[in-house]
Residue frames as a rotation matrix with the C-alpha (Angstrom) as fourth column:
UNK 1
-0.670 0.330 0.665 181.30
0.479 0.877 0.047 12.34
-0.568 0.350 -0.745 338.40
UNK 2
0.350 0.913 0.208 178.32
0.853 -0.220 -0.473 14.65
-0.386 0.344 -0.856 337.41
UNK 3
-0.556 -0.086 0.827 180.38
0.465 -0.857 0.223 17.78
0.689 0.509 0.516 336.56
UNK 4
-0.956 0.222 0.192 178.30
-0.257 -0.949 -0.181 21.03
0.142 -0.223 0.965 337.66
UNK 5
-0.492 0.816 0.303 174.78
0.818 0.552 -0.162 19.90
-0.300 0.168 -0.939 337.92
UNK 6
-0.861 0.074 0.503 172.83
-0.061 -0.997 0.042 22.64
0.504 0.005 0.864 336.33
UNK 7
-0.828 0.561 0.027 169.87
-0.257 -0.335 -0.907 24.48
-0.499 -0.757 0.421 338.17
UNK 8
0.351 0.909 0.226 166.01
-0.887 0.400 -0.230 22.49
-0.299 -0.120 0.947 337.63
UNK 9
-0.450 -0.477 -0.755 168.08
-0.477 0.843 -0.249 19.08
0.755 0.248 -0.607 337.46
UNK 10
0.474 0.568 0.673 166.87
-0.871 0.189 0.453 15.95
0.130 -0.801 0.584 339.63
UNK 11
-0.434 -0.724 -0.536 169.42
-0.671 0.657 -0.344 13.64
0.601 0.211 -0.771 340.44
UNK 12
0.791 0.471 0.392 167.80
-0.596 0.446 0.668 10.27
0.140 -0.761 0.633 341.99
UNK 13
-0.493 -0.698 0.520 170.11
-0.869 0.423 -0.256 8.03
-0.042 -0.578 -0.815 344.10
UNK 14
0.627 0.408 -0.664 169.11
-0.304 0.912 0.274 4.64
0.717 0.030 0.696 344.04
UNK 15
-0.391 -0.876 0.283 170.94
-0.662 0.054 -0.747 3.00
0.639 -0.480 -0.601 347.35
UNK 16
-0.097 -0.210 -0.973 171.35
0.433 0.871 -0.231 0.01
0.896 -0.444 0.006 349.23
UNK 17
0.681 0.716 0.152 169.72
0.033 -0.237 0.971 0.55
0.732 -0.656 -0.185 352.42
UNK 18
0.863 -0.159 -0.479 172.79
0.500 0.403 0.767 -0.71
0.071 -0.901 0.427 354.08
UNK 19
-0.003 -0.931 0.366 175.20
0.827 -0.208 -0.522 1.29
0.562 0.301 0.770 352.43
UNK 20
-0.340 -0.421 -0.841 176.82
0.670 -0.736 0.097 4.65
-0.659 -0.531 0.532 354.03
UNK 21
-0.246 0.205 0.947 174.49
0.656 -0.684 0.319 7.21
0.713 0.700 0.033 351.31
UNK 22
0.743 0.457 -0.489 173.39
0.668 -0.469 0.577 9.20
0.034 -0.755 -0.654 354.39
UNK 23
0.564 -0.651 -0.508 176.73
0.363 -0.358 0.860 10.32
-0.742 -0.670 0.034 354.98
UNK 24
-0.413 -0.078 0.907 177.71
0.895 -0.219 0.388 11.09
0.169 0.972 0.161 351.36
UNK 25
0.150 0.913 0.380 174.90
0.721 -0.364 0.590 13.00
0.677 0.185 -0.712 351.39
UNK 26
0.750 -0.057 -0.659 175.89
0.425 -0.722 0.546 15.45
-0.507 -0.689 -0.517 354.41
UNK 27
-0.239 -0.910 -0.338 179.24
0.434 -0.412 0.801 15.86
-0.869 0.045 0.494 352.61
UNK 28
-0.263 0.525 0.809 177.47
0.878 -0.217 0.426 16.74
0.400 0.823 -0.404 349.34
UNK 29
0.724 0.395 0.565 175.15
0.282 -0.918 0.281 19.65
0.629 -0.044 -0.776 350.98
UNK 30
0.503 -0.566 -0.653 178.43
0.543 -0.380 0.749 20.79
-0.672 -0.731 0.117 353.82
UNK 31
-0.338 -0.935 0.110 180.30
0.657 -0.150 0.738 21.65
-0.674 0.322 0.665 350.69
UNK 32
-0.028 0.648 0.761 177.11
0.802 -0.440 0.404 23.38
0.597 0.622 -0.508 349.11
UNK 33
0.699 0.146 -0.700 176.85
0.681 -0.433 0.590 25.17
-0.217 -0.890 -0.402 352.35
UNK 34
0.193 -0.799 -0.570 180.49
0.416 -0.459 0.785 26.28
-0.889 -0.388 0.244 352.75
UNK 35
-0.659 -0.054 0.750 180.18
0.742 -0.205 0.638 27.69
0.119 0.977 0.175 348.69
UNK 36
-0.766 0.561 -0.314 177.52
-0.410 -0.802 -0.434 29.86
-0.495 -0.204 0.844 350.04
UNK 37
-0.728 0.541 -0.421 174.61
-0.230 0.385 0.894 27.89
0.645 0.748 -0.156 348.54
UNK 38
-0.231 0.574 0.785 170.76
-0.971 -0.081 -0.227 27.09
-0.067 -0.815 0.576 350.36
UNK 39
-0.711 0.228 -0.665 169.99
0.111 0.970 0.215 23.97
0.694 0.079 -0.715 351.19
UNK 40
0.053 0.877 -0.477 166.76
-0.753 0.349 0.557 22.19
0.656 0.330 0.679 351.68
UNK 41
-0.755 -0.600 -0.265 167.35
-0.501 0.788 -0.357 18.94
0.423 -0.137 -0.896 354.11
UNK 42
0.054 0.950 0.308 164.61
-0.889 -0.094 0.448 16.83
0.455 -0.298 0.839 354.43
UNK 43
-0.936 -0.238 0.259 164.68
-0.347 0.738 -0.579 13.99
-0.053 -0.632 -0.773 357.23
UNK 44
-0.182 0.828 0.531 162.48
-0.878 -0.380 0.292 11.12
0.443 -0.413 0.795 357.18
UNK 45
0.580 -0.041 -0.814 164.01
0.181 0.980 0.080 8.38
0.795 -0.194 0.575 358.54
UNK 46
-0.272 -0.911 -0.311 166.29
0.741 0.008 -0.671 10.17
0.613 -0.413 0.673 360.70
UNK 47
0.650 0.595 -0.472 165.52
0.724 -0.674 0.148 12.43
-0.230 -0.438 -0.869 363.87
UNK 48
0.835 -0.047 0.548 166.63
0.301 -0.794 -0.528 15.60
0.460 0.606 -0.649 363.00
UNK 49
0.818 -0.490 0.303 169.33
-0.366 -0.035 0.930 15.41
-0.445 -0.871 -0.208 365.80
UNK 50
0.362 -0.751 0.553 171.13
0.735 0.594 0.326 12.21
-0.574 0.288 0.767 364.13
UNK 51
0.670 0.005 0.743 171.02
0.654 -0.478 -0.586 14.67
0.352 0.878 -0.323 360.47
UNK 52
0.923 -0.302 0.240 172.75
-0.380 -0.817 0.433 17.88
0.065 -0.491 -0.869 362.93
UNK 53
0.812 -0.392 0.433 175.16
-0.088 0.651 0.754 15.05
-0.578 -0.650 0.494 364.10
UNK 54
0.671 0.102 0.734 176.37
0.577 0.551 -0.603 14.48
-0.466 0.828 0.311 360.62
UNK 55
0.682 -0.131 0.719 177.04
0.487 -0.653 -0.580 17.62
0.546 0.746 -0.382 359.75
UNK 56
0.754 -0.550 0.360 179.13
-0.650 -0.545 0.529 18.56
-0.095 -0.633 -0.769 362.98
UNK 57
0.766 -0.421 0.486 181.41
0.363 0.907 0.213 15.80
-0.530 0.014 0.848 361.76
UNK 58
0.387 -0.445 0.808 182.36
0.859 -0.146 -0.491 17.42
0.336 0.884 0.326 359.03
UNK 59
-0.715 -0.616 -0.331 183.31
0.644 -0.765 0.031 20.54
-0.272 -0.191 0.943 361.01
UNK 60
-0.509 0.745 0.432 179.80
0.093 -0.452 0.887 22.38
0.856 0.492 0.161 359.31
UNK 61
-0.682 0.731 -0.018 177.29
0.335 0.291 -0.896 23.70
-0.650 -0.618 -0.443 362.29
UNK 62
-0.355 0.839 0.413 173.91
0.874 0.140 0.466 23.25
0.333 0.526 -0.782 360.61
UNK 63
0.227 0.763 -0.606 172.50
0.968 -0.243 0.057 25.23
-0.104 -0.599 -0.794 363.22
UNK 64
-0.414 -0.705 -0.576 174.27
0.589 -0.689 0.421 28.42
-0.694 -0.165 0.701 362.20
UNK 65
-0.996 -0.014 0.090 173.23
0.091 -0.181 0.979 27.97
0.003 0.983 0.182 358.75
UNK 66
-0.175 0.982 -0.073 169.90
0.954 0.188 0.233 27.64
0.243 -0.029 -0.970 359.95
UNK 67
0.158 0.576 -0.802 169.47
0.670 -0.660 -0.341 30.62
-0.726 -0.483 -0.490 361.85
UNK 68
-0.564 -0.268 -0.781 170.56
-0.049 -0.933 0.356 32.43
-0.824 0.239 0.513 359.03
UNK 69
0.388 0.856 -0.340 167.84
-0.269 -0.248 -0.931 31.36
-0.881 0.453 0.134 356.54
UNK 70
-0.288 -0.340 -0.895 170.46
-0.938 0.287 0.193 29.48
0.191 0.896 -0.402 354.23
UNK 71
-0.891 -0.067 -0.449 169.99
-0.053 0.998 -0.044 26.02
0.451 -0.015 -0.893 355.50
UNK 72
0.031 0.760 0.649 166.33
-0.969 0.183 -0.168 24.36
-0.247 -0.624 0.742 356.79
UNK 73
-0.937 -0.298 0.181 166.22
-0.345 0.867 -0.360 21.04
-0.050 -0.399 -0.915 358.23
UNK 74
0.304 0.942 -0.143 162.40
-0.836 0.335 0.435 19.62
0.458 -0.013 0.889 357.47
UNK 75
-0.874 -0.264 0.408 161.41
-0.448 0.763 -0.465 17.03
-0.189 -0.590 -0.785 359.71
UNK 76
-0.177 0.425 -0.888 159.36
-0.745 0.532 0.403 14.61
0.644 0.732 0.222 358.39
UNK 77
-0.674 -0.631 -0.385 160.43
-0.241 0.680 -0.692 11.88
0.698 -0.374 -0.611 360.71
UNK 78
-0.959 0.263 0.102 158.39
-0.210 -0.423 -0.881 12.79
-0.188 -0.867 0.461 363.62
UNK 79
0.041 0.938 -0.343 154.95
-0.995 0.006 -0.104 12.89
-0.095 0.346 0.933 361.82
UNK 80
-0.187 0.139 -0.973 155.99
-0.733 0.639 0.232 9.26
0.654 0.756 -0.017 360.52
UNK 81
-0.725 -0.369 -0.581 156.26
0.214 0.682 -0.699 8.04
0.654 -0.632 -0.416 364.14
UNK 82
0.259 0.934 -0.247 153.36
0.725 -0.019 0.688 9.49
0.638 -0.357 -0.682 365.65
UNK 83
-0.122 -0.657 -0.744 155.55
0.990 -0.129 -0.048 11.80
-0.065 -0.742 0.667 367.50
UNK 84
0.991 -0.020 -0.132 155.37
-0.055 -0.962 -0.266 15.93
-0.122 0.271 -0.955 368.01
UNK 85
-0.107 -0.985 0.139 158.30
0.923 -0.150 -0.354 17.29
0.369 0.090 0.925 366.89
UNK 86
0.426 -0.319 -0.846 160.06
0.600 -0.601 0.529 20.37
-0.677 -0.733 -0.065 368.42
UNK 87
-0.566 -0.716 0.409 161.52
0.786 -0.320 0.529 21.44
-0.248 0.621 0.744 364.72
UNK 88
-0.381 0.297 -0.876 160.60
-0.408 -0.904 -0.129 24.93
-0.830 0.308 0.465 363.17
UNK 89
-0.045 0.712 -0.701 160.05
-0.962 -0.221 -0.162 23.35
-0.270 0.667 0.695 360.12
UNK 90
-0.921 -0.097 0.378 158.03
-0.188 0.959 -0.211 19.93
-0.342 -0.265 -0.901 359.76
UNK 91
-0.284 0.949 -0.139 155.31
-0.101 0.114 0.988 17.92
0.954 0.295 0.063 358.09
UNK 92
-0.562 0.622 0.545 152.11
-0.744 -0.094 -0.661 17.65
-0.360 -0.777 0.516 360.17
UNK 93
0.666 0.659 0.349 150.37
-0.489 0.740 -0.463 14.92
-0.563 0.138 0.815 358.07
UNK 94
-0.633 -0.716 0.295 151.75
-0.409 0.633 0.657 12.42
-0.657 0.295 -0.693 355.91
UNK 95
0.245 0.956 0.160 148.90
0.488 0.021 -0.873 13.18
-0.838 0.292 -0.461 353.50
UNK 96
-0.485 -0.777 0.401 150.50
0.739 -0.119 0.663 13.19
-0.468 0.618 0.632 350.19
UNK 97
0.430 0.745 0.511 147.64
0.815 -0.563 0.135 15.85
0.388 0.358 -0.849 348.96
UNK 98
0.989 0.002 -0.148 148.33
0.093 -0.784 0.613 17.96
-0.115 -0.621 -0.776 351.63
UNK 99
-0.007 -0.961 -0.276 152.29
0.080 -0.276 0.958 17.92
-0.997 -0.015 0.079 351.64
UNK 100
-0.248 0.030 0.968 151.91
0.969 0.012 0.247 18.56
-0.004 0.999 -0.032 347.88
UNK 101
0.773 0.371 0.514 150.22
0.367 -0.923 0.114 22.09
0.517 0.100 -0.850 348.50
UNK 102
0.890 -0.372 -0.263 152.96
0.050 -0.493 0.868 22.96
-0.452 -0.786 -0.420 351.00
UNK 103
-0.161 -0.952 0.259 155.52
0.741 0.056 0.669 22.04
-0.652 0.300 0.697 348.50
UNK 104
0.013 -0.073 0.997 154.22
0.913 -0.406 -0.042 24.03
0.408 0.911 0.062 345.75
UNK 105
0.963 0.184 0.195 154.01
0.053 -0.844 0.533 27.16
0.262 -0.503 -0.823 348.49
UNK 106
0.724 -0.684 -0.090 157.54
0.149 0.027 0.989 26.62
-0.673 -0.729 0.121 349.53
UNK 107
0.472 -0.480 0.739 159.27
0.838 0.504 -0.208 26.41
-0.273 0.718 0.640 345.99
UNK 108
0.259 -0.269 0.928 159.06
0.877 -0.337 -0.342 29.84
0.404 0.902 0.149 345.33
UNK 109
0.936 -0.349 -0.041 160.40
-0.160 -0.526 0.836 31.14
-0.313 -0.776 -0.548 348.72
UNK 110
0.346 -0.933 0.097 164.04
0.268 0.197 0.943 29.84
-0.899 -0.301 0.318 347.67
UNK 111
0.306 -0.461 -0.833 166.33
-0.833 -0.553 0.000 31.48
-0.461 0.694 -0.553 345.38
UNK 112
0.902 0.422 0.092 167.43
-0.394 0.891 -0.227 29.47
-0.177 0.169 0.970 342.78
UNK 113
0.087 -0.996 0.031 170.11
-0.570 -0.075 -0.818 27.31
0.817 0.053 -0.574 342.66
UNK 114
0.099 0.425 0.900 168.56
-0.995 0.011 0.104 25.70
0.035 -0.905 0.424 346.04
UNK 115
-0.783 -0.602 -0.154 169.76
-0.594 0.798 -0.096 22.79
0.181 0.016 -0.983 346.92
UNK 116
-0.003 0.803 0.596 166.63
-0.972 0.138 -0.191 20.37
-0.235 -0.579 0.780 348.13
UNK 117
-0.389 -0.893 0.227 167.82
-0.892 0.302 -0.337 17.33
0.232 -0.333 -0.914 349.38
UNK 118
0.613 0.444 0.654 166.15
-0.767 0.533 0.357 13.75
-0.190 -0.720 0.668 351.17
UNK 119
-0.526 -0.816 0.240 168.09
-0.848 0.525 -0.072 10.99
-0.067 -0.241 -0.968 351.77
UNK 120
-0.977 -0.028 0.213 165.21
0.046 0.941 0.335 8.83
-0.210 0.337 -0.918 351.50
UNK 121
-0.418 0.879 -0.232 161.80
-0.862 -0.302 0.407 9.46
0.288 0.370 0.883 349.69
UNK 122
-0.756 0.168 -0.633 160.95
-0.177 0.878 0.445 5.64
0.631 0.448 -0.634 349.88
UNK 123
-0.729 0.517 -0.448 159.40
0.634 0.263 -0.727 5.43
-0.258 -0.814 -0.520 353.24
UNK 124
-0.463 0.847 -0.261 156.80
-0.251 -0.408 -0.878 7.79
-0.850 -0.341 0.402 352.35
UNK 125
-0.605 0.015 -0.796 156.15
-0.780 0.194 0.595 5.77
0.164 0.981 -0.106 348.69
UNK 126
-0.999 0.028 -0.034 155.40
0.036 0.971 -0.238 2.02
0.027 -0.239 -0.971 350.80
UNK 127
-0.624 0.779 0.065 152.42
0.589 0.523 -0.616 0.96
-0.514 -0.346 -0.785 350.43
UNK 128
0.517 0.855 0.045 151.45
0.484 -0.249 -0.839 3.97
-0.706 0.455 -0.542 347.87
UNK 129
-0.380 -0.925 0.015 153.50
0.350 -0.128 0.928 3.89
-0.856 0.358 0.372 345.28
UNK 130
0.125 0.475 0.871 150.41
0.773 -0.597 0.215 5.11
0.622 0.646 -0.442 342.50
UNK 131
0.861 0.430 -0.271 149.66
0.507 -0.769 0.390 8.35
-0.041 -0.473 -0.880 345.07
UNK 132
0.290 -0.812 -0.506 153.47
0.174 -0.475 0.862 9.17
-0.941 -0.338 0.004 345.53
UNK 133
-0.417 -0.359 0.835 154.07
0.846 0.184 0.501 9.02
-0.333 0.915 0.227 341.80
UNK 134
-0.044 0.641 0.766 151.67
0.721 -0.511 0.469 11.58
0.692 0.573 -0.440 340.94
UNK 135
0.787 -0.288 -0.546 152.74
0.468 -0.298 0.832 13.44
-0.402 -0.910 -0.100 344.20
UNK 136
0.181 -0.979 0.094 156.48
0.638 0.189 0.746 13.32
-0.748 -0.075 0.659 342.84
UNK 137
-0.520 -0.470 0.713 156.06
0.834 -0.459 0.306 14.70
0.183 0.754 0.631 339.51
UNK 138
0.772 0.448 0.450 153.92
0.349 -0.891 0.290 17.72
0.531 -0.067 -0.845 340.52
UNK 139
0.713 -0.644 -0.277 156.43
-0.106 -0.490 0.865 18.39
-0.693 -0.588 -0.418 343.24
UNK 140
-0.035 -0.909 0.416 159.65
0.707 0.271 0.653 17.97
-0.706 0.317 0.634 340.53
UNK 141
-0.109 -0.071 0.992 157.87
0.857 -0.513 0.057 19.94
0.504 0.856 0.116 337.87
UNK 142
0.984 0.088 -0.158 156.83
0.163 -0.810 0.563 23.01
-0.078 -0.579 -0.811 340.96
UNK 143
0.434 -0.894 -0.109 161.11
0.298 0.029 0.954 22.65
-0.850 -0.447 0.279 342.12
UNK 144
-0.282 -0.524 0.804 162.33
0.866 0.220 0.448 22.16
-0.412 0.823 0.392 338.36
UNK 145
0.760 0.503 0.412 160.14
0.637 -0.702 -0.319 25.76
0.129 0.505 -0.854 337.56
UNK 146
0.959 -0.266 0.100 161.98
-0.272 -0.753 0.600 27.52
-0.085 -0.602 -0.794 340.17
UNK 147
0.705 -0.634 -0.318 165.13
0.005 0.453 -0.891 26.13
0.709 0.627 0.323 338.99
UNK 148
0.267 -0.543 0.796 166.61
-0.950 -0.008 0.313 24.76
-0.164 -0.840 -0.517 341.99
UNK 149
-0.301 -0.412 -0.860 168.38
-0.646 0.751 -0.134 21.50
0.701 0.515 -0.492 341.78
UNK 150
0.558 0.588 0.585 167.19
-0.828 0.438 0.349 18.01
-0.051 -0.679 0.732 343.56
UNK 151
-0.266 -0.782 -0.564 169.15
-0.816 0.494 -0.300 15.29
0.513 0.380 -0.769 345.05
UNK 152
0.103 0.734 0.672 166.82
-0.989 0.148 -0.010 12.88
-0.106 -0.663 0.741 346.30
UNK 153
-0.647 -0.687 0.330 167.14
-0.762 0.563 -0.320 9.16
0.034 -0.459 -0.888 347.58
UNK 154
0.587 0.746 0.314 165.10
-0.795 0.604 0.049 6.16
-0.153 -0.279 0.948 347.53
UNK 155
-0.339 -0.461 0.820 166.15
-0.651 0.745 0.149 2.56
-0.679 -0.483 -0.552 348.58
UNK 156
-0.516 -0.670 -0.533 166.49
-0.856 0.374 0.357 -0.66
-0.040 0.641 -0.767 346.40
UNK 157
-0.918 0.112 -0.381 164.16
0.153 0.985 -0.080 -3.75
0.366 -0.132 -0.921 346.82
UNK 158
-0.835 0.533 -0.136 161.63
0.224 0.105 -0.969 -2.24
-0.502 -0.839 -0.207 348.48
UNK 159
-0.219 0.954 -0.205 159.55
-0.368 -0.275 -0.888 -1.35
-0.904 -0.119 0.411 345.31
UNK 160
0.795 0.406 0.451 157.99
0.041 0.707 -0.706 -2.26
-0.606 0.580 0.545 342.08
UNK 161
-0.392 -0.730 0.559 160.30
0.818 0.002 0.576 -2.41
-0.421 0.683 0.597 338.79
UNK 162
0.011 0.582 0.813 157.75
0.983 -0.156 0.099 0.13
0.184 0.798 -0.574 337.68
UNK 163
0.863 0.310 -0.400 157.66
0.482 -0.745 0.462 2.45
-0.154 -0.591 -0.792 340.33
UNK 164
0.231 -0.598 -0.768 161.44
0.237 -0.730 0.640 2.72
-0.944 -0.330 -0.027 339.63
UNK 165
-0.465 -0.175 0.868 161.26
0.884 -0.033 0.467 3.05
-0.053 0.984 0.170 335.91
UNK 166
0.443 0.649 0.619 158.88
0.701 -0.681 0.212 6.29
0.558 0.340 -0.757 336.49
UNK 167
0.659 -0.520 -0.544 161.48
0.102 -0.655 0.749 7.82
-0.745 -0.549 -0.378 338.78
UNK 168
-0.601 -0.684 0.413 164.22
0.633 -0.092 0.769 7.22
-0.488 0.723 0.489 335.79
UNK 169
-0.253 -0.042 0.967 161.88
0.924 -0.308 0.228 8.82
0.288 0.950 0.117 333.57
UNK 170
0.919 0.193 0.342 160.87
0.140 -0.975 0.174 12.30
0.367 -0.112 -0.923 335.33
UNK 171
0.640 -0.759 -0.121 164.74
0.267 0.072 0.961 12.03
-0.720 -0.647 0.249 336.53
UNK 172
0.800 -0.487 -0.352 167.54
-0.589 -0.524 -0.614 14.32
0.115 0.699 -0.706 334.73
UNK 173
-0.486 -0.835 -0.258 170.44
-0.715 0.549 -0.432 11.75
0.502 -0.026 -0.864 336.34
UNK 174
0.864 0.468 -0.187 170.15
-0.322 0.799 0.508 8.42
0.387 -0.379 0.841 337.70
UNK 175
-0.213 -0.960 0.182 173.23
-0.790 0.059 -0.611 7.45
0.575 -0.274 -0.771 340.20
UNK 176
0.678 0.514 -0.525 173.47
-0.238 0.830 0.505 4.45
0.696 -0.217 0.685 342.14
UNK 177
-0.158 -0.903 0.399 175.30
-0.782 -0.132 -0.609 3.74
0.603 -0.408 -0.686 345.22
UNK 178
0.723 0.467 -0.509 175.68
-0.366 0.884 0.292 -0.24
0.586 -0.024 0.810 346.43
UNK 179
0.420 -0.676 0.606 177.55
-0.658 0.233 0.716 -2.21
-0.626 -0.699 -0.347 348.76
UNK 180
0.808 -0.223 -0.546 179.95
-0.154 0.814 -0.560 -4.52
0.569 0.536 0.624 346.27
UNK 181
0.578 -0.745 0.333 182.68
0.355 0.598 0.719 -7.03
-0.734 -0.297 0.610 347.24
UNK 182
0.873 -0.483 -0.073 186.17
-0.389 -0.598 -0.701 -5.31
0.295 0.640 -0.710 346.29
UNK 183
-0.130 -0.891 -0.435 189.42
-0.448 0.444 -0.776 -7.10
0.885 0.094 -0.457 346.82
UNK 184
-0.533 -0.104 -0.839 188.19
0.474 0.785 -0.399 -9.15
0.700 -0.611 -0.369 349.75
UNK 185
-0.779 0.513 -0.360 185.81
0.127 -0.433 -0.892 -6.57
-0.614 -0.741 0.272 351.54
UNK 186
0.286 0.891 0.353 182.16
0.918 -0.361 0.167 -4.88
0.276 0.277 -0.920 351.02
UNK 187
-0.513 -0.711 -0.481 182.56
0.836 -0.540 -0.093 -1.99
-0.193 -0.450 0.872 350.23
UNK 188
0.106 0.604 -0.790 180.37
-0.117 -0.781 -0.614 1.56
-0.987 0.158 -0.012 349.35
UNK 189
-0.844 -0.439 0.309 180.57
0.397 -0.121 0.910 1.95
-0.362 0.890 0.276 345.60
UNK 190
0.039 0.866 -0.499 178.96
0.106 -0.500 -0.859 4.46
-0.994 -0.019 -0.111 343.73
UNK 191
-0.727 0.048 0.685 178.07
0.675 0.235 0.699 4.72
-0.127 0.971 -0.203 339.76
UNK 192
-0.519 0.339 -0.785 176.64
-0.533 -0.846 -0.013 7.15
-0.668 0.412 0.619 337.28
UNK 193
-0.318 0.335 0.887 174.03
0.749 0.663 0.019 5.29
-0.581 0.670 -0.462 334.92
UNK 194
-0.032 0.575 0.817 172.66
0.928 -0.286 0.238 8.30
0.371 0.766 -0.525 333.16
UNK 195
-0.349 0.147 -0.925 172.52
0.369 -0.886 -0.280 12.27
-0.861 -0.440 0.255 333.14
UNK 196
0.565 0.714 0.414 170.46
0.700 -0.148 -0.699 13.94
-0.438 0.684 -0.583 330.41
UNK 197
0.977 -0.081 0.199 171.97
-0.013 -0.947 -0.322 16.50
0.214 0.312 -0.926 328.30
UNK 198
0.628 -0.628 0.459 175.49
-0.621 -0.050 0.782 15.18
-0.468 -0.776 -0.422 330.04
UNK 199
0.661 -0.145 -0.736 178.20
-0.516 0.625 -0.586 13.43
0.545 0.767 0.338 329.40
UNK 200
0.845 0.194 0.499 178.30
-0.526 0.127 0.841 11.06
0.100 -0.973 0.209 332.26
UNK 201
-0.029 -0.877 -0.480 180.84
-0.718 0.352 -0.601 9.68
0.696 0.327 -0.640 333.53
UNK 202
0.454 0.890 -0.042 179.78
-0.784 0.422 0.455 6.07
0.423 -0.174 0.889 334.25
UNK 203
0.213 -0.710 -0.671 182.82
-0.235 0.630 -0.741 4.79
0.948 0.315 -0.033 336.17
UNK 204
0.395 0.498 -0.772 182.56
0.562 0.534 0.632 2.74
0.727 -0.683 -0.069 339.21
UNK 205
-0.191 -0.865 0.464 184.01
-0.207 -0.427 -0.880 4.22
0.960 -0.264 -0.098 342.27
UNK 206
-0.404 -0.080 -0.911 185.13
0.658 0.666 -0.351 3.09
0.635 -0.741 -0.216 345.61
UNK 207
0.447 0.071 0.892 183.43
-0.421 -0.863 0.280 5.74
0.789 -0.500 -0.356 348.35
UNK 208
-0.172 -0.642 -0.747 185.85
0.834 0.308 -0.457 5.76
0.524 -0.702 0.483 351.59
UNK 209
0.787 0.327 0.523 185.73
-0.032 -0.825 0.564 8.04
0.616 -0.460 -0.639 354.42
UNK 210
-0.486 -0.866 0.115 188.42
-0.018 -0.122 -0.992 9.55
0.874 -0.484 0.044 356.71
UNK 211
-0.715 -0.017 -0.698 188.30
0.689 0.147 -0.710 9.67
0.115 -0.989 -0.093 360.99
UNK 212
-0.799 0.317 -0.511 186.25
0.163 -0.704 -0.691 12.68
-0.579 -0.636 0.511 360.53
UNK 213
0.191 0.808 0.558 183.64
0.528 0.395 -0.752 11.31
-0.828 0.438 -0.351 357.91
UNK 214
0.477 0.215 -0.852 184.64
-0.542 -0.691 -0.478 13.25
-0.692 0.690 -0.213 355.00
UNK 215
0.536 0.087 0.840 183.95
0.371 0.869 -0.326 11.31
-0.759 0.486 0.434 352.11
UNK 216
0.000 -0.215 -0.977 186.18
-0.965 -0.257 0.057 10.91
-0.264 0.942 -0.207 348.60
UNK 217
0.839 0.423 0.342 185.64
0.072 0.537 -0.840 8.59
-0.539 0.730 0.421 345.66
UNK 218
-0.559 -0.826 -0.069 188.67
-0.627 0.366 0.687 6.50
-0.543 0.428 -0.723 344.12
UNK 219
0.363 0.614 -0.701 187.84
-0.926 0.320 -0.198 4.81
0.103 0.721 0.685 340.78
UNK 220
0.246 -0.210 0.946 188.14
-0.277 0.920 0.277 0.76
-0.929 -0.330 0.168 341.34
UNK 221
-0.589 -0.677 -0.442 190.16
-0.729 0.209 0.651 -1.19
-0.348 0.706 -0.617 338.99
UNK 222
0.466 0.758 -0.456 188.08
-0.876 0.469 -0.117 -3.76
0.125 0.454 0.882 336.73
């Protein structure tokens, strides 16, 4: 659909809480992995366990890739629940100031080309959706220096029209992935609306997964 993405690109996901983007999303960075690429994987709706879980589907141990310093698992999650976590690397506040300095310190540890991932930004947007804005684009323009690439999530319904018009506009693609009715079922379905500088291809497709979760993407007849 997107072609190559090049390196300081931000692709946002727009997705249907209920839909299966989680799991997309592992097959996305397993195949970045297994290319020899670093990935980023930030968790903050998920315990870092479920995220591990994901990836051992596919046949990918995370934990390998961790110990070698290509793959880190951020755990977010934990802080959001009031919980310690047990992860090497994790937020401690949920102070959008403060995780803002730690991003710009982290950006320019990773080579570029870095993959840096979240499956869902939204939960840490609710309820401050001015603070995370101005949060977002300092962290995109720090990531976008160091020309690593972002593929970052945020759920449907849950904010303003505005909030997501200022994610389209500091956003290099815009991709959407929804549950639609498809010859008598609900199914995944994912869509390109927009890549900058691209020439997007903006044709629906059906996402399906096999017994062992690895996902592919058949275009749906109109």
């Amino acid at each position: 659909m997107l072609g190559e993405i090049p390196t300081g690109s931000l692709v946002a996901v727009f997705h249907d809480g209920d839909s299966q983007w989680d799991m997309l999303l592992a097959n996305i960075c397993a195949e970045h992995l297994k290319a020899g690429g670093n990935l980023i994987y930030e968790t903050y709706c998920r315990p870092p366990n479920e995220v591990r879980q994901n990836f051992q589907r596919l046949a990918v141990n995370l934990a390998e890739y961790e110990a070698k310093d290509m793959a880190v698992l951020y755990d977010g999650y934990h802080v959001l629940i009031g919980k310690k976590s047990s992860e090497k690397y994790q937020a401690e506040t949920t102070n959008l100031n403060e995780l803002s300095i730690a991003s710009s310190q982290s950006a320019p540890l990773w080579p570029a080309g870095t993959l840096d991932t979240s499956a869902n930004y939204s939960v840490l947007a609710l309820n401050q959706e001015n603070v995370f804005s101005r949060f977002y684009r300092k962290m995109v323009a720090d990531w976008k220096s160091q020309e690593h690439i972002m593929i970052h999530g945020f759920v449907t319904g849950v904010h303003s029209p505005d909030f997501y018009e200022q994610l389209k506009m500091v956003s290099d693609g815009v991709v959407e992935v929804r549950l639609v009715e498809y010859q008598g079922k609900m199914i995944d379905a994912i869509r390109t609306r927009s890549f900058r500088g691209q020439r997007a291809d903006t044709q629906m497709r059906h996402i399906s997964f096999d017994s062992r979760m690895k996902a592919s993407l058949q275009i749906m007849a109109r």
